[in-house]
N, C-alpha and C positions, 0 to 999 in steps of 0.2 A: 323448165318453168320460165326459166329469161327468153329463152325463142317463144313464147307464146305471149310474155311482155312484148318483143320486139314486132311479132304481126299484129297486136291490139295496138300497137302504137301507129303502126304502119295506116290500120283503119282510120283512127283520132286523123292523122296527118290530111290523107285521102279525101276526111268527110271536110275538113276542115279547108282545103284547099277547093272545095268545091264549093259551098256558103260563103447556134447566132451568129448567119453570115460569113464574115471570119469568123468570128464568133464560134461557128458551129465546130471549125476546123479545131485539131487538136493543136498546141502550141509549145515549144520548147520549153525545157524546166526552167523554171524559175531560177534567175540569177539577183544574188545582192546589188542594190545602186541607189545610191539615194538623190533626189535632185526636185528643186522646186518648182513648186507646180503653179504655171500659171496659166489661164484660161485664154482660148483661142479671141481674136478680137471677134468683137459682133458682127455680123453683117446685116446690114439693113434689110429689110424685106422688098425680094422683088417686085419690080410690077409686074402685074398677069401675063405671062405668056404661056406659049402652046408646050406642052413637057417635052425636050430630045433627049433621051437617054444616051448616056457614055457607052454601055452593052447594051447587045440583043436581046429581048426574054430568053430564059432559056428554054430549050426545048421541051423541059420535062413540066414544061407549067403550060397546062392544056385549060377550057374549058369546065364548068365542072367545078366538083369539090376536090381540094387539094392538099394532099399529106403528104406523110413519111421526106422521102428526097428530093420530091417538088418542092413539098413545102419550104426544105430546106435553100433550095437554089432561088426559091422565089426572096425569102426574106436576105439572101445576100445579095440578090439582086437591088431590091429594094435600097439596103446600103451601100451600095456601089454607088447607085445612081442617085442619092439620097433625097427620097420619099418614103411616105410614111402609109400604110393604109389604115383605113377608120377600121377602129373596132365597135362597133355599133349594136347595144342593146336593145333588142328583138322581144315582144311580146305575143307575138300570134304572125301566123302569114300573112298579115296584110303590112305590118315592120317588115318581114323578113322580106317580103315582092318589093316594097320601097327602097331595098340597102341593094338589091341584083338590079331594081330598075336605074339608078345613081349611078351606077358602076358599068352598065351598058352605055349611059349615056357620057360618062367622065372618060370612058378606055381606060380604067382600073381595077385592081383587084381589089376586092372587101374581108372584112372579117363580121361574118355574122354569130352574133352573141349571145347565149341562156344564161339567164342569171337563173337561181334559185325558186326565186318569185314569181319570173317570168314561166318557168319552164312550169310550175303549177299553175298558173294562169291559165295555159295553153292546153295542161289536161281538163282544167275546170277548175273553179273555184267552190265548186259545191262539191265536189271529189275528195273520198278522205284521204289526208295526206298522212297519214300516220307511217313512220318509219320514210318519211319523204318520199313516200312510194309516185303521188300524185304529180310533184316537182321532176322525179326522174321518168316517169312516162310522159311527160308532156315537154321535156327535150327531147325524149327519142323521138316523138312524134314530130319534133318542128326541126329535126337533125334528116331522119325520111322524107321531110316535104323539100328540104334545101335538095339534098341527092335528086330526089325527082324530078324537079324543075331548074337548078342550076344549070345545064349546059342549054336550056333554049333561051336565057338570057347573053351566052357567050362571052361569060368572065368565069377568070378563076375566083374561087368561094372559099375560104377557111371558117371550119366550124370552129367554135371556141366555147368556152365556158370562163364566166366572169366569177370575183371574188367571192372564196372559197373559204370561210374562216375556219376554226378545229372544230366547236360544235357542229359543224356541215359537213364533214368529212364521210358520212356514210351518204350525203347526196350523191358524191365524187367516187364512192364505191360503183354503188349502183350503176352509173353511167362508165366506170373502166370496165365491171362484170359487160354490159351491152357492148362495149369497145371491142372486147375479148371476143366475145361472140363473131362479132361481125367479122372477126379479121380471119376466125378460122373459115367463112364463107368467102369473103372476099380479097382475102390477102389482106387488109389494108381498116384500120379502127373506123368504126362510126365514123366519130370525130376526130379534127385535125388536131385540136389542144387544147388542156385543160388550166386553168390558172389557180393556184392556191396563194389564197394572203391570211399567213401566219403572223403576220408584220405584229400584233398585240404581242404575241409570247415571244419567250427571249430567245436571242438570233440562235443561241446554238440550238433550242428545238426545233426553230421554225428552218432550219437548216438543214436538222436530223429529217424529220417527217418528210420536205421537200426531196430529198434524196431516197425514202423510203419510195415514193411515188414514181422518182427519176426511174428507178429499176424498174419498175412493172410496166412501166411505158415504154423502156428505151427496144423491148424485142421488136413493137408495133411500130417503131421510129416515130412517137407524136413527140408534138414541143410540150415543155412544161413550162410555165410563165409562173414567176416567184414576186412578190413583194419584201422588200427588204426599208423598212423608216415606213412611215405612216401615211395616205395619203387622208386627208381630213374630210372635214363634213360627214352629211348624208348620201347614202345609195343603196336602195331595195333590202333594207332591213341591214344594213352593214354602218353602224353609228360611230364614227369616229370624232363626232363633233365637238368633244372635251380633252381631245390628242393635246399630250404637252406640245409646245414650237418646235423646241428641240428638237422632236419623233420627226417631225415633218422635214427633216431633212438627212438624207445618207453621207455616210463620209464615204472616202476610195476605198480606205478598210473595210467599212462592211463589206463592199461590193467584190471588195478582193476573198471575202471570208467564202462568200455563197460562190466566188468561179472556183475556189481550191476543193468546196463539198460536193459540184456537184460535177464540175467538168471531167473528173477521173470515170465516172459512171454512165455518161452518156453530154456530147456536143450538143446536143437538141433542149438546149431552157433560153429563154429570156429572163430578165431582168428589170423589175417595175420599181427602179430607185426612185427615193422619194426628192423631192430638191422645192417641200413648200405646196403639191399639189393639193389642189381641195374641190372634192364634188360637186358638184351645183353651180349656179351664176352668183354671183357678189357683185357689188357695188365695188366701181375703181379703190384701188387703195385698198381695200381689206384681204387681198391674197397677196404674198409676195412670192412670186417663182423665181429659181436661182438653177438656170438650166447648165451655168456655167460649172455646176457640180460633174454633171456627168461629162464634160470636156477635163473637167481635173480628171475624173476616173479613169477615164481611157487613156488618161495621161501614164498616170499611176499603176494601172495591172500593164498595161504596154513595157512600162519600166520594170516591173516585179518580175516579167516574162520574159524579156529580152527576145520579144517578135518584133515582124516586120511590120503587122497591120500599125496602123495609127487606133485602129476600133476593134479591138480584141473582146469585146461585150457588145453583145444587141442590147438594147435598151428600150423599154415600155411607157406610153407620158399618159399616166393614168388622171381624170380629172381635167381634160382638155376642151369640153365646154366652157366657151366663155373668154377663155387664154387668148390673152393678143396676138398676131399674127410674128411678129418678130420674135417671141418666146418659144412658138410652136417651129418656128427654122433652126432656129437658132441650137433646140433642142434634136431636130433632123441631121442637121449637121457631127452633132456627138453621135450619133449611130442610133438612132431613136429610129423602129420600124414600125412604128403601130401607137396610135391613139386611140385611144377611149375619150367617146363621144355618145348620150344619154340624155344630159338634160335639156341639153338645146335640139335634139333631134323630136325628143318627149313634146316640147313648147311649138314645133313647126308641125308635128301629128296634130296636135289638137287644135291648132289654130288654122290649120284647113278644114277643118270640120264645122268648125265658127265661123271663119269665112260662108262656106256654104249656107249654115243657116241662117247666116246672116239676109247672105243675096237670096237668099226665097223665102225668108219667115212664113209670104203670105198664102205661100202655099205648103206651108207645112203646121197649118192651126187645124186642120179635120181632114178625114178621105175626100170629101167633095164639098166644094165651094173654093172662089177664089177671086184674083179681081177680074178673072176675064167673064164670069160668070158662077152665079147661083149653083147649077147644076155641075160645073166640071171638075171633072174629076185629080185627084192631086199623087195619084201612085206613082207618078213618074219620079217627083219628088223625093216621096221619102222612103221609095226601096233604099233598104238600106245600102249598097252598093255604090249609089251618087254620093253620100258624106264619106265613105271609109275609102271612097275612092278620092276625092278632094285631099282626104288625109295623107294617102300614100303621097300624090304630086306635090303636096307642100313637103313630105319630109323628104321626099326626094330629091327636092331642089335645093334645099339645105345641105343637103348631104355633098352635095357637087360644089356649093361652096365651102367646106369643111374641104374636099378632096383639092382644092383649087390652093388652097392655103396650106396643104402637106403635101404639095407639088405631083400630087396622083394626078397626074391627067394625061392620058395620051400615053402612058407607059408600056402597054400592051402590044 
């Protein structure tokens, strides 16, 4: 039944395209030490330059969508040379052509994103989704469109799946049954990784559950991306907007809690600590980020562990629309591999669309008539292809100043 999901999805894709680092490494046991912790100084933000990496890409980071031990060498890569890739929420292949055309253009790699919402969007919105069946066919179908067309843009591609609450967990079924599938065809999951945020329930289940997940993933080598503190606001049905302050920020403990549950079971999770994040754009002054938490942290499990690395956790900066540029380094620097970016990618889709109708209103009031004449004709205009294509190059340009600010550029 799942292989006959997996080729109806394959069609949807087809019809549709045609209209942790060290981290990951295991680390010595745990030694007693106590000692204060204090936060590395800031560093100002650079001015724009061209990215020289410390190391070479590694070899196993090709082309293409990227899993298992690419995956993993990519994202230590990444912290070595500390850059961050966009994780960017996708609603249909014309997002998804926007985040591989950014990424051709920046020489970096992307993380392209299904949320829930999106991934039903993408089978239909007139599609019934009962038992989420509509949400998990229409990732599979925009997960087969990325495979398909990733290596003729020539960047590496991580699939992902964005926040994951408990009620949603048989979304995350359906999509690791597809994973499962796929790996016995091709070695290797659909997708590269899934993100669960348990962050409402209390740490020891959203702890438990996360390690339930860790196993079932860890034969196929995907990453598992965990939330630990809250991050706020609104995002694609996930309402956090009445989070107490406190939620909005992790201590070293927590973060020490979720490496001791999950690191015996599998190297392959991130970490989406909270330090104040909040979804959306705000007005100056009403977010306060405190990235200096995850520099305590790596301070802290560094110290618990008695390793060598200075960044013993990868870390996730969920809620990075909008975030000033010295917050978003500042947070790269603590070993932060991957932002989340949505709403401000959301606002440059639709304002090249605007734009567009804007610059031709007057040929987009009827099929014929215009000001060059009564009779001519206006198709050229308003195939729809001319606006959803205006949309892609605005979000794509966005997306390169997002990559320019997490120092993705030229990394490849």
């Amino acid at each position: 039944m799942l292989r006959s999901a997996l080729a109806a999805a394959a069609f949807v894709a087809a019809a549709d395209a045609f209209a942790p680092g060290s981290s990951f490494v295991g680390t010595p046991a745990a030694r007693s030490a106590t000692a204060q912790l204090r936060a590395a100084p800031r560093v100002a933000a650079a001015p724009k330059v061209t990215m020289a990496t410390k190391t070479s890409l590694p070899a196993s980071v090709k082309p293409g969508v990227v899993t298992g031990e690419a995956l993993k060498d990519l994202l230590q890569y990444a912290s070595d040379n500390e850059f961050a890739m966009p994780g960017v929420n996708i609603v249909g292949t014309n997002s998804i052509n926007a985040c591989m055309e950014a990424a051709a253009k920046y020489g970096g790699p992307v993380m392209v994103t299904f949320s829930k919402g999106g991934g039903q969007f993408i089978a239909g919105k007139s599609c019934d989704n009962a038992d989420d069946k509509a949400s998990i066919a229409g990732c599979i179908a925009g997960a087969l469109h990325v495979r398909a067309v990733a290596k003729l843009y020539g960047v590496p591609v991580v699939l992902h799946t964005d926040h994951c609450q408990k009620a949603w967990l048989p979304w995350i079924d359906g999509l690791m049954e597809a994973n499962e599938e796929y790996f016995k065809q091709h070695g290797e999951p659909l997708f590269s990784s899934h993100m669960l945020d348990l962050s409402e329930e209390p740490d020891e289940e959203n702890i438990a559950i996360c390690a339930k997940y860790l196993k079932r993933m860890a034969p196929m080598k995907q990453i598992l991306e965990m939330e630990i503190g809250i991050t706020g606001g609104v995002e694609d049905g996930v309402d956090n907007s009445g989070a107490a302050k406190e939620k909005l920020y992790s201590t070293p403990e927590d973060v020490y809690k979720v490496y001791e549950g999950l690191n015996p079971i599998s190297e392959m999770f991130t970490i989406a600590a909270a330090f104040g994040n909040v979804h959306g754009v705000y007005a100056p002054g009403n977010v306060c980020l405190k990235p200096e938490i995850l520099h305590n942290t790596q301070k802290y499990i560094k110290e618990k562990l008695g390793c060598e690395t200075d960044k013993p956790v990868s870390f996730v900066f969920h809620g990075g629309s909008g975030s000033s540029v010295d917050d978003i380094k500042y947070a790269i620097q603590a070993g932060t591999i991957k932002m989340n970016i949505d709403t401000d990618t959301q606002w440059a889709y639709w304002d090249g669309v605007n734009q567009y109708q804007k610059k031709n209103v007057d040929y987009l009031q009827a099929q014929i008539g215009n000001p060059e004449g009564a009779e001519k004709p206006n198709k050229k205009y308003y195939d729809p292809r001319m606006a959803l294509r205006s949309g892609e190059e605005s979000m794509a340009a966005r997306l390169v100043k997002a990559m320019e600010d997490l120092n993705c550029i030229n990394v490849l």
